[in-house]
N, C-alpha and C positions, 0 to 999 in steps of 0.2 A: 361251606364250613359253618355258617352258623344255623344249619340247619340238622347238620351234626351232632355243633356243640347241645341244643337245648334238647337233646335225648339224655343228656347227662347234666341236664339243668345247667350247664355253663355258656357263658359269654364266646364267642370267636376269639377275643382276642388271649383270654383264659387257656381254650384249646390247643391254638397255634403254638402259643407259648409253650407249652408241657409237649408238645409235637417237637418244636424245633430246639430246647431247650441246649445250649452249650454252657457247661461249665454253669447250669445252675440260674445261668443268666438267658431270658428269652431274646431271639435276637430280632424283635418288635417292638413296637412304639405305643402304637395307634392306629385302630382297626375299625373302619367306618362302614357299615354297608353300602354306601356308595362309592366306596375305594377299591381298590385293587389290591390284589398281596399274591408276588411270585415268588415258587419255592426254587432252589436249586435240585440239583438233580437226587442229591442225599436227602433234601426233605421229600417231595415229593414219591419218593420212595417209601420211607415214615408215614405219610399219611394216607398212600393208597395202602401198606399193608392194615391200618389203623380201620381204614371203611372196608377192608375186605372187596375191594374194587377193583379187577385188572387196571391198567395204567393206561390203556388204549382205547379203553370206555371213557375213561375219563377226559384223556385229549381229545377227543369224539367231544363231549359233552360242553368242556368248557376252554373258551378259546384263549385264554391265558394261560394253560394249565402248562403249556411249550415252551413260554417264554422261560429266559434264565436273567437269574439274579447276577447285577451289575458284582464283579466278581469282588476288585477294590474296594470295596466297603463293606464286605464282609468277609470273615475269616472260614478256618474248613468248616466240616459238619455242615448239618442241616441247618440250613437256613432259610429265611423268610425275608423278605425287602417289600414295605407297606407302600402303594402309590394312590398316593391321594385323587377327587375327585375331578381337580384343576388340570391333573396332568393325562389323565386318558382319555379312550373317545367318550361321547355322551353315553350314559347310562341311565334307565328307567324302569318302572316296574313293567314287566311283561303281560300279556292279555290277562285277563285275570279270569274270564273263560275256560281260558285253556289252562291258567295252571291251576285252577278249580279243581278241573275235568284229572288232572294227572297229582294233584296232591290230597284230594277230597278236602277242596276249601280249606285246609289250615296253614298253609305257606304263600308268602310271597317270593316272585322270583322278579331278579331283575336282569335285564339281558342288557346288549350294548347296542343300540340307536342306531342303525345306519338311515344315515338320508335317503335312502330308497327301500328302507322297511322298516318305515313307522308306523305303518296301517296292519290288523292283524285282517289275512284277506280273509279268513274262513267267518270271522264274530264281527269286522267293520269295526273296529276300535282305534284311535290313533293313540300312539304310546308315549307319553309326555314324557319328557327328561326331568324329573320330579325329584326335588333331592333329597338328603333324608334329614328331619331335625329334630332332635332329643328322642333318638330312635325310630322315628316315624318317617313315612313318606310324606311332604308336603304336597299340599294342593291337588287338586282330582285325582292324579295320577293316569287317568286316561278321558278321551274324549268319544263321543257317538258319533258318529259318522254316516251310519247308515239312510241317513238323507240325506248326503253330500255325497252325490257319487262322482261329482270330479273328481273327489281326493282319492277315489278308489284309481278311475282312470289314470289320472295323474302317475302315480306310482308305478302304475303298467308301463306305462310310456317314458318315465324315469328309469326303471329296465331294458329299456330297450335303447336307449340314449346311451347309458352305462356301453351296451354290447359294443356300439356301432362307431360310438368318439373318444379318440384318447384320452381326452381334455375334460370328461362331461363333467367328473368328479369336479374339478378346479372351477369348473366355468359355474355349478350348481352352489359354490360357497361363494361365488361373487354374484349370483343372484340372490341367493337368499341373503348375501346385506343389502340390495336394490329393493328387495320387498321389503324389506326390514324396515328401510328408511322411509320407504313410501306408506307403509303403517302407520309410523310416530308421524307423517303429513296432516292424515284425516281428511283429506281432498275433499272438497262435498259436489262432487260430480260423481265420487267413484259410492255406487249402490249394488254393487254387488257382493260386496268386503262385509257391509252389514247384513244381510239378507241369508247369507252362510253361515254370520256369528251367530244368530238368534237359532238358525237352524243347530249348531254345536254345541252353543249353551243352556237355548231352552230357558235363555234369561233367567241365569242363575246368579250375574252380579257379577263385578270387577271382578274377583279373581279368575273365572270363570275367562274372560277378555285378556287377562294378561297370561292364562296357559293355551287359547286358543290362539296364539298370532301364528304359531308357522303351522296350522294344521290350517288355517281361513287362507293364509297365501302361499299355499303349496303348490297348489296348480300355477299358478304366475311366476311361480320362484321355478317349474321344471320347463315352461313355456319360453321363459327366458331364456335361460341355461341353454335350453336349444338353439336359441337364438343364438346367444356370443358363441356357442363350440362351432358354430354353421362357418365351413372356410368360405361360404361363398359369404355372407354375409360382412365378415371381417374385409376381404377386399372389396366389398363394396364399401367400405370404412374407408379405407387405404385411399381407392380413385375419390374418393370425397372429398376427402380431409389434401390432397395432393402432396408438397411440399410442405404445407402450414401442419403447425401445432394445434386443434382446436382451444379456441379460449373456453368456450360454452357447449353448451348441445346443441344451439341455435348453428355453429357453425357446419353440424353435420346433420341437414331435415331429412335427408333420404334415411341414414339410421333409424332417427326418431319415426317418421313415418312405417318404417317396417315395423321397427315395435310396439307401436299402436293398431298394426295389422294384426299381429302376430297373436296379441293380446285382446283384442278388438275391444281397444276401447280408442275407438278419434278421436276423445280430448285429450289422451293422457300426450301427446305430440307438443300442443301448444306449453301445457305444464312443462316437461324438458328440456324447451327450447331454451326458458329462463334460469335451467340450473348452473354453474359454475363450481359447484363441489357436492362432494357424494364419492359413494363408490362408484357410480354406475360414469362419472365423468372420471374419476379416476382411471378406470379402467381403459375407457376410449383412448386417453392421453397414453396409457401404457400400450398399447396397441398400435398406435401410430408412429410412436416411440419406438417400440422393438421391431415394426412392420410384422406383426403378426406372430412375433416370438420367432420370423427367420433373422435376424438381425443380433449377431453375437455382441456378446458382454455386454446387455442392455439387462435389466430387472425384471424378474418373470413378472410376466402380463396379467398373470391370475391372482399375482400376492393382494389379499386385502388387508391395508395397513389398519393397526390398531384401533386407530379412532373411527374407524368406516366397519369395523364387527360389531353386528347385532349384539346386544345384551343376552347373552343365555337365559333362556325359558327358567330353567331351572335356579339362576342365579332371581329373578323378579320373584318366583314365586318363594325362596329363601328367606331374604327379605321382609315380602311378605307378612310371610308367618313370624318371623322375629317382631315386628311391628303391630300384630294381628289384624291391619288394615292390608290393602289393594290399592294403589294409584297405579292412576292408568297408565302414566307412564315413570320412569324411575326416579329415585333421589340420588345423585351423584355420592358416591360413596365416599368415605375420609379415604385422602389420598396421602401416599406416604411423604415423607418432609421434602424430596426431592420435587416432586409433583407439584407441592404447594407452592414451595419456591419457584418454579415453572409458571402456574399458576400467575402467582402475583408478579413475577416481568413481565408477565404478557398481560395483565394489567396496566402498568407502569407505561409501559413502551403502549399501548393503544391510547392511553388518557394525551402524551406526550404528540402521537399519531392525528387523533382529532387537531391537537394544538396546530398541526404541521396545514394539514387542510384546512382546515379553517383561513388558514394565514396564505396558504398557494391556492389552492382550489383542488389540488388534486395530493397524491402521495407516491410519485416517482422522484422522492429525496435521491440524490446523489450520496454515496456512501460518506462520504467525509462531514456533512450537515449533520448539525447537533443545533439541539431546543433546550435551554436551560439546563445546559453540562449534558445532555441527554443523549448520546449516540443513536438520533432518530434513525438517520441515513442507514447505517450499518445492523442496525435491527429490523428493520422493512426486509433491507439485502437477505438476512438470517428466515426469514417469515418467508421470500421468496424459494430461497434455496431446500424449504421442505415440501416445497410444488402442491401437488394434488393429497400430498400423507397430511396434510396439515386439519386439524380436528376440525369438522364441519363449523362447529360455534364459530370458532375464533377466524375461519375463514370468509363466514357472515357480517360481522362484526367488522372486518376489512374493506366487505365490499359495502357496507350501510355507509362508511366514509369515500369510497373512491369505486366504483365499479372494476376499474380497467389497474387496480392496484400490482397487480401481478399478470403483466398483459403477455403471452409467447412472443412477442419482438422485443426489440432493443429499449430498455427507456428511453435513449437519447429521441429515436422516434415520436415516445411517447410526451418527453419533455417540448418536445419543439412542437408537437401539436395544440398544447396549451398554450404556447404563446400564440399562435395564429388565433385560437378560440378565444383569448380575452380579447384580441384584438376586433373579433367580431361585437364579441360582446361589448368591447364600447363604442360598438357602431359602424364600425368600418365592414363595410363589403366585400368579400374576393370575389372578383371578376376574374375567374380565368383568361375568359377570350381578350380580356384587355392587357394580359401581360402582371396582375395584378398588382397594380398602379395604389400607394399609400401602405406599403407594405417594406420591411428595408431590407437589405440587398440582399443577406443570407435567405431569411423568411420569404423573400419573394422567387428565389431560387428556388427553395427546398419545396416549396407547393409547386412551382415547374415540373420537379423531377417528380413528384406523387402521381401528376396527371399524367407524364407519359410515361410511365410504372404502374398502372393504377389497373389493368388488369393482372399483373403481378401478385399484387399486395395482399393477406390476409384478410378476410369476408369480415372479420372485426375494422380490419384498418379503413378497409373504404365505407364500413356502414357510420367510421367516425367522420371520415373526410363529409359523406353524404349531409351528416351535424352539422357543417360550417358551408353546405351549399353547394360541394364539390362532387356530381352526381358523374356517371360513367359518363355519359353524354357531353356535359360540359367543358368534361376532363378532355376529350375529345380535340375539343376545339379550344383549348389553352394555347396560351402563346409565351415563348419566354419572356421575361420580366427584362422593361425595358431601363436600362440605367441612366441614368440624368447624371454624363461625366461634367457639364459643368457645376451643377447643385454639389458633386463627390468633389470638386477641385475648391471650389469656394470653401465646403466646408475643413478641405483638409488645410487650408492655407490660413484661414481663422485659426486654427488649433497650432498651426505654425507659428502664428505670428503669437500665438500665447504662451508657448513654449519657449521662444526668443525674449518675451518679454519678461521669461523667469528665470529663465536662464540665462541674456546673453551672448547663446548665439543657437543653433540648430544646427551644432555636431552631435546629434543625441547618440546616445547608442541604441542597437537595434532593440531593445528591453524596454527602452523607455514609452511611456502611455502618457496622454494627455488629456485629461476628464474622460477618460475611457476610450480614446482613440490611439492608437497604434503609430503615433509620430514617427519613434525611431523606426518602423519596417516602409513606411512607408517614403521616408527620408530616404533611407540606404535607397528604396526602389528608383524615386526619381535619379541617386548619383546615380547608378547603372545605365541608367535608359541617359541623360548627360554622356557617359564616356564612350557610348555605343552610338550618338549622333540622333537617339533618337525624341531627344525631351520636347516639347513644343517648345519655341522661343519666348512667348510670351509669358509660360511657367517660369522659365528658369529667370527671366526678370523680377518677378515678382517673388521669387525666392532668392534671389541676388538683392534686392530692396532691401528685405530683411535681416538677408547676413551676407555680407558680400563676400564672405569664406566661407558659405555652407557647400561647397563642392571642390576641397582645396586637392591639388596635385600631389599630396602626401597623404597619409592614414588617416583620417577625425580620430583618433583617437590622439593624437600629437596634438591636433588643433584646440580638441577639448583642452589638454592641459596645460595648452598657452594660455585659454580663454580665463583659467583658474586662476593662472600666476598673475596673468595682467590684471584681474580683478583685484587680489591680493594688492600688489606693489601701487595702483588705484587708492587703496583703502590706507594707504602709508607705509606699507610691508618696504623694511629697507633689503637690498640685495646681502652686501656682506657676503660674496662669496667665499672670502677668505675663512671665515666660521661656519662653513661650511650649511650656508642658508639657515640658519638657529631661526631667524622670524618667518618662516614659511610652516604651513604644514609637512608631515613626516614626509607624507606622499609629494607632495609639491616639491618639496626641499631635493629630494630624491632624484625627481624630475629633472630640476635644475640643474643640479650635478651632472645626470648625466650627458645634459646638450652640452656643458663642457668639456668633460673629457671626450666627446663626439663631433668638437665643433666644427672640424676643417670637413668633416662629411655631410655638413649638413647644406640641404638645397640651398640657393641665394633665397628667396623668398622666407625660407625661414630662420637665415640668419639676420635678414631685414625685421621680422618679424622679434625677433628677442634682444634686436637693438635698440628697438622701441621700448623693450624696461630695461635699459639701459647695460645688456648684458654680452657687449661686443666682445673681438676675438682674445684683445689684450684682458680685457676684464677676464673674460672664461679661464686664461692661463693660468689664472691666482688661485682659480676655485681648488677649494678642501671637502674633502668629505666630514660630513658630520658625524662623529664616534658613536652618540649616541641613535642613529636611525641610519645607518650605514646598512647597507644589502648586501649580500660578497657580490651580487652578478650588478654593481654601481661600477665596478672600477672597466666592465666591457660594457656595458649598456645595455645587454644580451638580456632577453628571458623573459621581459615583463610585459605585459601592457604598458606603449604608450611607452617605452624606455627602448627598447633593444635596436639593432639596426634596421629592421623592418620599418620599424617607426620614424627613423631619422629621417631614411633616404625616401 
């Protein structure tokens, strides 16, 4: 169209307009040469009678020419709908040879970029996706090639890949952002990246290097591509990676290994072993994930999420030109106020993150943990939950604080290996074969169960175990962790006798802790093993010493709230049943009430027991409820903790 238009000295978007014109009004916007513009089936009519052009030359000619205009947005008549250059394939200028040769040098054309015919084969040109700025093409517009005959090969073989694999298309846009990434690396091993460049540019200067990147890694980007559409390849992925997640690329060398064959370069192996994010670990994770894309309602395997897409060629050399300068690599563009805002929590949440490390050693926060109001816990969780899509920076940035930050197993795992690790680190040794003896009961358990699991475990989990000394070998010859029940009985009986002496007596309930010991569970345990015949003798004396009712023939919870009242009536608390106990607590008062109207039921033992505050049968007969803390279930005893008949009898 705008080669049309400037026979009649007019603009495209001029033309179209007077073409499609309804009611006076053009139904166009904005007409870019590197945009699109589909007519309806009425304009397209209009404008082939307009070029005196059958209509089937022309669908021949230009491959939009079929497409129909989204019908909802716009009314009858000829119409036109503009698509900008965001939204269609890559577009560039065509050889310029050949449309030399077919326009005698006055016209530019541009055609639409497929990944398998970027190279012109007949002139050896590669065709840049070159956008257009203040009417011009930016930047070379095409590159020489004709002393790169990889990229001729290449593209051959990129044809024949296309014929042969479903997938080739998907698997070649998740190589080209693997070369992409490994571009912006600059590896200084890899010499053969440069050696191509100087051949393409002819050392003509940064711009030159930032429209050469996918013409210098095109053959690695179709080398690859073969590589991931290869089914035999992917299940060699599969029996690799087993049951486990991979954390790294370390956890799958055989992959890495092929694609250092494949590519023949044998360092690039070691380099992958240390990645952790990328696309190229993305993908792995998605493939083990979906088992190869047979595995339903999993995320296709080939998607490359946002932050893992190469910058378009075209978009660097834009840029570019708006700048009149070339870096080598991009400046992050102004991101819209949502972005920013994005942006700066992940800021926030990382400076808070450091704080967290810093203070643990590592960053497997438990979701509830907050750092200065700061919902560290729950923002880690958030950072995890966007896996392998999470923007390369900010997944560096995670791991410069905690490597194993987002590890494929459980945190609790990952939590409880830092404790064994400080504990090395302040000195302490695990000796498997000893049972791992200065370790406490849990921790010396849970390193048990790693060793006889330990061909189990993920290649991450035991190259950690490996960290603290814990090799397959030794793991071997581990021995369960031996418990010292006397040292456990001393020290529970210490924490008995402290809890008696704050309380009283040791009818705790099963809730209660004692400087972080588990008194109440551990209390209820010993009554159990008592009624069952099975307590040692010498315990149950030494916890008889202490409270000679801590195993009484009625609930502890009754006995608790004798132990209340008699503290109370102790401290001068008068009865006054008849007022319905007014100098007791609500609860106490309550209590007392109801062993009265409960008394002729209750055991001998605990009516000797409430004779003792002086609360005999005749006395009980007087008792009143008190109006003001009266319960309706006071007048049966029924309901409550510590009140009802369960509790009496």
């Amino acid at each position: 169209m705008s080669r049309v238009a400037s026979r009649y000295r007019l603009t495209a978007k001029e033309l179209i307009g007077a073409l499609v014109d309804v009611g006076r009004r053009p139904n166009l916007f904005s007409v870019r040469p590197d945009g699109e513009v589909v007519f309806n089936t009425e304009a397209r009519a209009v404008v082939a009678a307009f070029c005196r052009m059958p209509e089937e030359h022309l669908l021949r000619a230009l491959p939009a020419w079929g497409r129909e205009v989204p019908s909802s947005r716009l009314g009858s008549g000829p119409a036109a709908w503009v698509r900008t250059a965001a939204t269609i394939p890559p577009t560039g200028p065509g050889c310029r040879a050949c449309t030399a040769r077919a326009t005698q040098g006055r016209e530019e054309a541009r055609r639409y970029l497929l990944p398998h015919a970027r190279v012109c084969v007949k002139h050896q040109y590669w065709m840049l996706e070159a956008p257009v700025v203040d009417g011009a093409t930016a930047g070379p517009g095409q590159l020489d090639v004709r002393h790169v005959q990889q990229v001729a090969t290449a593209q051959r073989r990129h044809v024949r890949l296309l014929r042969r694999s479903p997938h080739a298309g998907e698997a070649f846009a998740v190589a080209q952002a693997v070369t992409a990434s490994w571009w912006d690396e600059a590896w200084p091993e890899e010499n053969i990246w440069p050696d191509r460049l100087r051949l393409v540019t002819h050392g003509n200067g940064l711009v030159w290097r930032v429209a050469a990147r996918d013409a210098v890694t095109y053959p690695e980007a179709v080398t690859l591509a073969a590589a991931l559409a290869d089914a035999d390849v992917q299940q060699q992925l599969l029996d690799e990676a087993g049951r486990h997640q991979p954390h790294s690329l370390a956890d799958v060398p055989r992959l890495t290994g092929e694609l250092a064959r494949r590519l023949e370069r044998p360092w690039i192996a070691d380099r992958l072993a240390a990645v952790t994010t990328g696309p190229l670990n993305a993908w792995v994770r998605a493939c083990v994930r979906s088992q190869a894309g047979h595995k339903p309602k999993t995320r296709n395997m080939w998607r490359v999420s946002p932050p893992h897409r190469p910058t378009p060629v075209s978009q660097l050399l834009a840029e570019s030109s708006d700048r009149g300068e070339t870096p080598v690599q991009p400046e992050p563009a102004s991101l819209p106020d949502s972005a920013e805002d994005a942006a700066r929590g992940f800021t926030r949440g990382l400076r808070h993150a450091g704080a967290y490390a810093a203070e643990h050693g590592h960053l497997c926060a438990p979701n509830t943990v907050q750092t200065e109001g700061f919902a560290i816990g729950l923002w880690l969780a958030n950072q995890r939950a966007t896996g392998p899509e999470l923007a390369p920076e900010r997944a560096a940035a995670l791991d410069a604080l905690d490597p194993w930050w987002n590890p494929p197993w459980n945190l609790w795992w990952q939590r409880i290996y830092h404790r064994a690790k400080a504990l090395v680190k302040a000195g302490q040794p695990l000796t498997p074969e000893h049972g791992f003896p200065g370790t406490t009961e849990n921790l010396g358990t849970w390193l048990y169960e790693q060793c006889t699991t330990y061909s189990s475990l993920h290649p991450g989990q035991q190259r950690l175990l490996a960290d603290l000394g814990i090799t397959q070998e030794r793991a071997r010859e581990a021995m369960p962790r031996r418990r010292d029940l006397k040292a456990a009985r001393r020290t529970a009986l210490d924490h008995a006798r402290a809890y008696a002496g704050e309380h009283g007596h040791l009818c705790a309930p099963t809730s209660a802790r004692q400087d972080g010991f588990a008194i109440g569970k551990w209390l209820h345990s010993q009554r159990v093993r008592a009624r069952r015949g099975q307590l040692d003798p010498a315990l149950n004396q030494a916890l008889t010493g202490i409270d000679s009712s801590w195993n009484p023939p009625w609930p502890t919870d009754w006995q608790r709230e004798h132990h209340i009242a008699h503290a109370d009536v102790a401290a001068g608390a008068l009865l006054d049943p008849q007022a319905g106990f007014r100098n007791f607590g609500d609860r106490t008062g309550q209590w007392l009430y109801a062993q009265c109207v409960n008394y002729r039921l209750l055991q001998p033992g605990q009516q000797r027991l409430l004779a003792r505050l002086g609360l005999t049968e005749p006395v009980a007969g007087t008792a009143a409820p008190n109006p003001a803390t009266q319960h309706p279930d006071m007048e049966t005893g029924l309901n409550r903790p510590g009140f009802g008949r369960d509790s009496i009898i």
